[in-house]
C-alpha positions in Angstrom: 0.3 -30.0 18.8 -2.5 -29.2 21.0 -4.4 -26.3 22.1 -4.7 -24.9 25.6 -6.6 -22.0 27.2 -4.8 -19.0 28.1 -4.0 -19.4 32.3 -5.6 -15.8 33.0 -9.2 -16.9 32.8 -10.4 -18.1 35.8 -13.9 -19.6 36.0 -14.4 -19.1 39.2 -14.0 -15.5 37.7 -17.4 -15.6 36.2 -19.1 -14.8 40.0 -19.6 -11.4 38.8 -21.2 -12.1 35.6 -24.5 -13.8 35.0 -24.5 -17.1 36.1 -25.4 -19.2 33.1 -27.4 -22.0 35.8 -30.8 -20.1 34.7 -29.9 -21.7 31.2 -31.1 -25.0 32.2 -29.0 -28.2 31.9 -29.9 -27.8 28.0 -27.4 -25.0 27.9 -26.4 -25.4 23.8 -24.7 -23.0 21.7 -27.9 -21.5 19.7 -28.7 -20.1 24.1 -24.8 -18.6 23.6 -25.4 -16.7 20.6 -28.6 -15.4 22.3 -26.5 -14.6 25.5 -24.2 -12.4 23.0 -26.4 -11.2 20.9 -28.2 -9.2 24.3 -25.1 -7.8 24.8 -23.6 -6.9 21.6 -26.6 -5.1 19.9 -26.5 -2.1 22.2 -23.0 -1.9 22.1 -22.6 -1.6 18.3 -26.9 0.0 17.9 -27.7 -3.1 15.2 -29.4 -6.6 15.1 -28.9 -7.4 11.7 -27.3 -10.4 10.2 -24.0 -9.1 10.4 -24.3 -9.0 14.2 -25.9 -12.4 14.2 -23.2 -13.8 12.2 -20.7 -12.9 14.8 -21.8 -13.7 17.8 -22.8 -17.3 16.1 -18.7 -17.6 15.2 -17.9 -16.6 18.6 -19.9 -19.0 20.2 -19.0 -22.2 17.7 -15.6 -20.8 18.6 -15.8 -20.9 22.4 -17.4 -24.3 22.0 -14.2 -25.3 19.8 -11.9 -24.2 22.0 -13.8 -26.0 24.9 -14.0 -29.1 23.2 -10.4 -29.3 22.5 -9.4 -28.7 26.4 -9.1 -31.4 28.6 -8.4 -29.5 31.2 -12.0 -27.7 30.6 -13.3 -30.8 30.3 -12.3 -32.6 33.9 -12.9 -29.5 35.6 -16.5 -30.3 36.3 -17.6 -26.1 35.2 -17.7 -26.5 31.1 -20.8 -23.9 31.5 -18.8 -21.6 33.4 -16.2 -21.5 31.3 -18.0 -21.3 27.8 -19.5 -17.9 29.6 -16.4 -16.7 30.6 -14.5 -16.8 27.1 -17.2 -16.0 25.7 -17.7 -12.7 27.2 -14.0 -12.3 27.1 -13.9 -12.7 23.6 -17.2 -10.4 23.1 -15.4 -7.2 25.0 -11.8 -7.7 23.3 -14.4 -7.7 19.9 -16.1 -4.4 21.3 -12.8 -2.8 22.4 -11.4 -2.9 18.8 -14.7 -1.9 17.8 -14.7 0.9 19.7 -11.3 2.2 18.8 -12.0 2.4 15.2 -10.5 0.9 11.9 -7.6 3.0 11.7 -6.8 2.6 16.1 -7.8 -0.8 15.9 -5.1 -1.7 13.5 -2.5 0.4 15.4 -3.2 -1.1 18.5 -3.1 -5.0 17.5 -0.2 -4.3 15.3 1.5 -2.6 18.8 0.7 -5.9 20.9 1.9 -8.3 18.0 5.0 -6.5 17.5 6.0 -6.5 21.7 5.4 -10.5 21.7 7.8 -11.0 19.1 10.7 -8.3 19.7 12.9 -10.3 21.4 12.3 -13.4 19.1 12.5 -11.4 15.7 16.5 -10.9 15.3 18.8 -14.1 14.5 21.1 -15.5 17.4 23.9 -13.4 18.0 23.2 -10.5 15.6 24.1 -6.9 16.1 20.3 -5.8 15.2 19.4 -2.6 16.7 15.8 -0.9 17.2 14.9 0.1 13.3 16.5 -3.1 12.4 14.3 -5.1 14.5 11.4 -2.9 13.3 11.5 -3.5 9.7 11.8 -7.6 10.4 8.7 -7.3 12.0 6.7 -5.3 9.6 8.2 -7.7 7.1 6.7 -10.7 9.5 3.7 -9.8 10.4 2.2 -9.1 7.0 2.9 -13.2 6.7 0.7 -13.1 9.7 -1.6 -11.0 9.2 -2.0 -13.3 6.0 -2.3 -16.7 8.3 -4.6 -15.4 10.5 -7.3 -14.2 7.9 -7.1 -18.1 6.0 -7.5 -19.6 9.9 -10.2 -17.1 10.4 -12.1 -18.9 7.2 -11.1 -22.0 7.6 -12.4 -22.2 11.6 -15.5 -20.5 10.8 -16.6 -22.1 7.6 -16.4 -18.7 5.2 -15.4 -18.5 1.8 -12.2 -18.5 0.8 -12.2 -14.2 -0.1 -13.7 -13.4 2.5 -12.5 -10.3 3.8 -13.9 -7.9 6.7 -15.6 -4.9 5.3 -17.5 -3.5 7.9 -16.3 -1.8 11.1 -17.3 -4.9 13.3 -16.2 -7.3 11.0 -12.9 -5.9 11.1 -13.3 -5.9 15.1 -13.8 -9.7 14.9 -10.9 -10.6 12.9 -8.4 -8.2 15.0 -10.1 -9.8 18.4 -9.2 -13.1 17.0 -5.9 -12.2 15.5 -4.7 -11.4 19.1 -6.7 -14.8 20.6 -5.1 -16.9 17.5 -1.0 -15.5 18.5 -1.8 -16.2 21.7 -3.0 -19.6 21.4 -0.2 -21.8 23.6 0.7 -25.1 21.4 2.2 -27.7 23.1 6.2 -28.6 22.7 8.2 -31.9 24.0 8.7 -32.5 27.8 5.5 -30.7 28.3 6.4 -26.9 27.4 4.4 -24.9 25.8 5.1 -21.5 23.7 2.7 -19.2 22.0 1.8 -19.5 18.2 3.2 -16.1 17.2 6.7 -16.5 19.0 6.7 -19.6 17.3 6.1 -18.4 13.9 8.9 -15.9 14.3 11.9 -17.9 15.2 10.7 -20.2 11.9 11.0 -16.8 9.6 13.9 -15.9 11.4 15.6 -19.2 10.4 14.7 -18.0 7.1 16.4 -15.2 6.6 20.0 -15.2 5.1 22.8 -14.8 6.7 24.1 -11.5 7.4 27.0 -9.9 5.5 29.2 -6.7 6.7 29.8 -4.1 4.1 31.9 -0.8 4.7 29.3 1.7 3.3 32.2 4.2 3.5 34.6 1.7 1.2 31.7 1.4 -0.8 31.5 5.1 -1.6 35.1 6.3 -1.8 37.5 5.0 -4.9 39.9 2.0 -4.4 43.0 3.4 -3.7 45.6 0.6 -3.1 45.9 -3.6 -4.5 43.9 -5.1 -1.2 41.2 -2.3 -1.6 40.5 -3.1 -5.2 39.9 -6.6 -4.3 37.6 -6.1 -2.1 35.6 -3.6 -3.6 35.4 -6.5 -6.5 33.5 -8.3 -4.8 29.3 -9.2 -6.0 28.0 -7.7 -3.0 30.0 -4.2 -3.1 29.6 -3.7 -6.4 25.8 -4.2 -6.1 25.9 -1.6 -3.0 28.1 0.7 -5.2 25.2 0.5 -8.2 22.3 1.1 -5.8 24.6 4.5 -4.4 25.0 5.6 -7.4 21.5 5.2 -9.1 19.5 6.6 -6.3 22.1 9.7 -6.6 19.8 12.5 -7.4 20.9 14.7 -10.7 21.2 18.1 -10.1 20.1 19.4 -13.3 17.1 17.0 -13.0 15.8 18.7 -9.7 16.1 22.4 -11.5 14.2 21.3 -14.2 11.4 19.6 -12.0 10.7 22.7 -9.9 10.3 24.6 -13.1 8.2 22.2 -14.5 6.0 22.6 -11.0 6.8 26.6 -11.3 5.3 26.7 -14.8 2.5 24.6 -14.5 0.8 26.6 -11.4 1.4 29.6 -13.0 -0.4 28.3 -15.9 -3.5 27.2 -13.8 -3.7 30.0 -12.5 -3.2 32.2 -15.9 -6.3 30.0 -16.8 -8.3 31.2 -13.9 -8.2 27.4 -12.2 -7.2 28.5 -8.4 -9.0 25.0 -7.6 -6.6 22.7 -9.8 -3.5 24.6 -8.6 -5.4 23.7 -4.8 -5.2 20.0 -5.9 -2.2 19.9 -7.7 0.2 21.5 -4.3 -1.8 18.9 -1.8 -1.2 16.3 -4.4 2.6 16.9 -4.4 2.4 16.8 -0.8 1.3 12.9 -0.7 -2.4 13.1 0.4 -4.5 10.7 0.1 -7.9 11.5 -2.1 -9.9 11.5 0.9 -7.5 13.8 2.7 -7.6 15.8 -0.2 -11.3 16.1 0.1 -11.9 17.3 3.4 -9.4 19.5 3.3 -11.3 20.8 0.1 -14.5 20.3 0.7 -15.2 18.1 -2.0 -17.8 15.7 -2.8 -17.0 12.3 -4.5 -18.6 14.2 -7.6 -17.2 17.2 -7.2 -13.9 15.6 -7.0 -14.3 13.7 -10.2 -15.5 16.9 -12.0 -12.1 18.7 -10.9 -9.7 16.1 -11.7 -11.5 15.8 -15.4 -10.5 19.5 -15.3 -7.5 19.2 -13.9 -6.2 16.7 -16.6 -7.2 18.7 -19.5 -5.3 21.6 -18.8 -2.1 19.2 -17.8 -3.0 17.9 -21.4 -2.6 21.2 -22.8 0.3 22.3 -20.8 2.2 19.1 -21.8 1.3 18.8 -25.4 0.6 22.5 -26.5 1.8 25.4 -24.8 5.3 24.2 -22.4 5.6 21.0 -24.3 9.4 21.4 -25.4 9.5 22.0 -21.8 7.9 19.5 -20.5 10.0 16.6 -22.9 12.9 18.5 -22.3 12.3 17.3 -18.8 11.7 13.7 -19.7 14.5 13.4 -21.8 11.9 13.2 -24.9 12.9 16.6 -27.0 12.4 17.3 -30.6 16.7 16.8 -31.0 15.9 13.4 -29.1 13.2 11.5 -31.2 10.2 12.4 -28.6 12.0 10.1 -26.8 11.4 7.3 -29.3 14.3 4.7 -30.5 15.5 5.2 -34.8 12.8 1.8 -35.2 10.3 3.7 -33.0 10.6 7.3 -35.0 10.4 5.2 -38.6 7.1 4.1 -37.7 5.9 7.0 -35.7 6.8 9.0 -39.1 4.6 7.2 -42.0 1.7 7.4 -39.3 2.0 11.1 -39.9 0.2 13.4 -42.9 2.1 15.0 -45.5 1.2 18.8 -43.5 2.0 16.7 -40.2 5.3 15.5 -41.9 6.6 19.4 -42.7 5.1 20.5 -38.8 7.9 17.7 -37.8 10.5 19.6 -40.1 9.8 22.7 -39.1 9.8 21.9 -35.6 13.4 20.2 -35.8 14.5 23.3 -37.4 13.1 25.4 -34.1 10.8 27.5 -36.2 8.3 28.8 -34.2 4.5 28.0 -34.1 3.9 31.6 -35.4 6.4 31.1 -38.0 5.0 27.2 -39.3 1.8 28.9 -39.5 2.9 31.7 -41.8 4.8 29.0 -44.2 2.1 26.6 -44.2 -0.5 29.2 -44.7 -2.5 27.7 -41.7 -3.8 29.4 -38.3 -1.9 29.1 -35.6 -4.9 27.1 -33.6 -4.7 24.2 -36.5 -1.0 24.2 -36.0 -1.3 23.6 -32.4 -4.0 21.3 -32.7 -1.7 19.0 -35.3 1.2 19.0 -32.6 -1.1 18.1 -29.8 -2.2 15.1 -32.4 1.4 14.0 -33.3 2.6 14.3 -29.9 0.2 11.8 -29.2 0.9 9.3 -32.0 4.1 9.5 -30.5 3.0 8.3 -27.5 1.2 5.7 -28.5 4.2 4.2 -30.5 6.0 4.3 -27.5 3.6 2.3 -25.5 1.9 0.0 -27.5 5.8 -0.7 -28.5 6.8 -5.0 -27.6 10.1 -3.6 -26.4 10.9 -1.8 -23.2 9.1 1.9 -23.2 11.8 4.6 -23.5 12.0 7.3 -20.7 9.4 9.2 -21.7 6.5 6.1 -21.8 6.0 5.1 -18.2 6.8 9.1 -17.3 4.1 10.4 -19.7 1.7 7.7 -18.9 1.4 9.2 -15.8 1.6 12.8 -16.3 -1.2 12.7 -19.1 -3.0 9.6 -19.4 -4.2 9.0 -15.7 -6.8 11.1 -14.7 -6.5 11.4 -10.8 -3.5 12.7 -11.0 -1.5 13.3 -14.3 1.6 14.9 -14.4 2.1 15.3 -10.2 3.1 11.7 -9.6 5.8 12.0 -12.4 6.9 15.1 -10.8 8.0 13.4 -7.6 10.7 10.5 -9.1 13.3 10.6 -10.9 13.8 9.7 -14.8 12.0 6.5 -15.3 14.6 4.1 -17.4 
């Protein structure tokens, strides 16, 4: 394979820019960098290293790419032409730069995903738009992936190198878009671009397609030829996905009073900013979102979300915690959630007092009522709870076998302090 230079750069294009004859016949790469760096350090307000570094790989790439093309070579204008993709590569750099991280990455995915559209879907299949669509997010993360090692490998960087500033990330979008558009060479002299090629080799890839009746799939088999179909590996996988991401009834009631209970609680303990968190953290925001729309500081944030977990603590272990397992599937009547093995050794962990709590508790006496028997307050009888709910949840986890429902569910809604109990409250029972 060889590498030619895209056809829409012209040298004879370069009339309009400055003519690189006042260079002198000793017209080297180190006078290239210079060139750039004139230009580039108003455009981005810097002439530190960083810039330096990347208008150094842009002119060893121009020189590369010169090298390598014979048709650059015989034309007699080398000069000419390192200028012009030079200064086309420095304003496709300064575009992305000027778009932002966010636009940037919108814009080069939106260019990437139009040249390989038609190429994405296999030969005579019945893809439609969204279908198409999720091939190509599914490809172009491989890409994405390629491009970053080529980026290293043709600039001499480290192997984890990754952009981290705004230009840096300008640079390596700029020559994303350059490196799928580089034309390689096929037999009786065609040539295609990188990207297209790339995608019909993950398209020969992909399995074949197989047609399922999603409507068979749901209804029950009623007569011999329908049972034998529905037999099949592929149905009865389709069937068991259906029915495990069928949402339980019962499970969604209890959820929103979970939610109900616990912003009622928050605010019952005069926290009005954790119950401000805890509905924009249902709502999917990311922690920056979350701050601006709160006017939080990093430190402020932290300070909240230490707050924020200590009255989900409370909540979960003390004052709604039968409600709060009932939810997980973890009750009192259900071993905390723990398998008969689990509960043996969650039981000789416990004190003699903690031992007749645990009675009591199965029997559904009261805390008011354990206190009064035990001749204890009824703040030591909450405070041994809190204590044995959380042996119990460290038998569960620090368990070899797989956690019971309540391990991974718990973990999450008391143990991790960004945000405890909110990210359990949006799935489902975790098996």
């Amino acid at each position: 394979m060889t590498l030619t230079t895209v056809n829409d750069l012209n040298p004879t294009s370069t009339s309009n820019l400055e003519s690189p004859e006042h260079l002198g016949e000793n017209f080297d790469t180190q006078a290239l960098v210079q060139l750039l760096l004139e230009e580039l350090s108003p455009s981005v307000g810097s002439q530190g290293r960083q810039v330096k570094g990347v208008a150094t790989r842009m002119a060893l790439e121009v020189e590369r790419v010169c090298q390598k093309s014979s048709r650059i070579q015989t034309s007699g204008q080398i000069h000419s032409w390192q200028l012009a993709l030079a200064r086309h590569r420095l304003q496709k750099c300064l575009s992305y730069y000027r778009l932002g991280s966010r636009q940037g990455r919108v814009e080069l995915h939106s260019n990437l995903s139009a040249m390989v559209y038609r190429y994405i879907a296999p030969p005579q299949s019945q893809l439609g738009f969204y279908g198409r669509t999720n091939l190509i997010e599914d490809f172009l993360q491989e890409f994405y992936a390629e491009s970053l090692k080529a980026f290293r490998r043709e600039n001499d960087l480290a192997s984890d190198y990754t952009p981290r500033t705004q230009l840096e990330l300008a640079e390596y979008m700029a020559f994303t878009e350059h490196y799928a558009k580089r034309r390689i060479s096929l037999p009786k002299g065609n040539t295609q671009q990188l990207i297209v090629l790339r995608a019909q080799a993950f398209v020969k890839r992909q399995p074949a397609e197989t047609p399922l009746d999603i409507e068979q799939a749901v209804e029950m088999p009623k007569g011999e030829q329908e049972q034998t179909s529905i037999q099949s590996s592929l149905m009865q996988q389709l069937r068991s996905q259906i029915i495990a991401d069928t949402i339980d009834p019962s499970e969604e009631v209890l959820r929103d009073r979970v939610i109900a209970e616990l912003l009622q609680y928050l605010e019952s303990q005069g926290q009005s900013d954790c119950v401000d968190y805890l509905v924009l953290k249902l709502q999917d925001l990311a922690a920056p979102d979350i701050d601006t729309i709160l006017g939080l500081t990093p430190r402020q944030r932290d300070y909240l979300q230490q707050r924020f977990k200590y009255h989900v603590e409370k909540f979960a272990r003390v004052s709604h915690w039968k409600l709060v397992h009932q939810w997980l599937g973890a009750d009192i009547d259900q071993k905390l959630g723990m398998s008969s093995q689990q509960w043996e050794k969650f039981f000789v962990q416990l004190s003699p007092q903690q031992q007749q709590i645990l009675h009591l508790k199965q029997n559904h006496k009261l805390d008011e009522e354990i206190a009064k028997t035990l001749k204890i307050t009824l703040k030591q009888v909450q405070k041994h709870w809190m204590n044995m709910l959380e042996i119990a949840w460290k038998v569960r986890n620090t368990e070899t076998q797989k956690p019971k429902a309540l391990s991974s569910r718990e973990a999450s809604s008391v143990a991790v302090a960004s945000c405890p109990l909110p990210l359990a409250m949006k799935s489902k029972r975790v098996a």
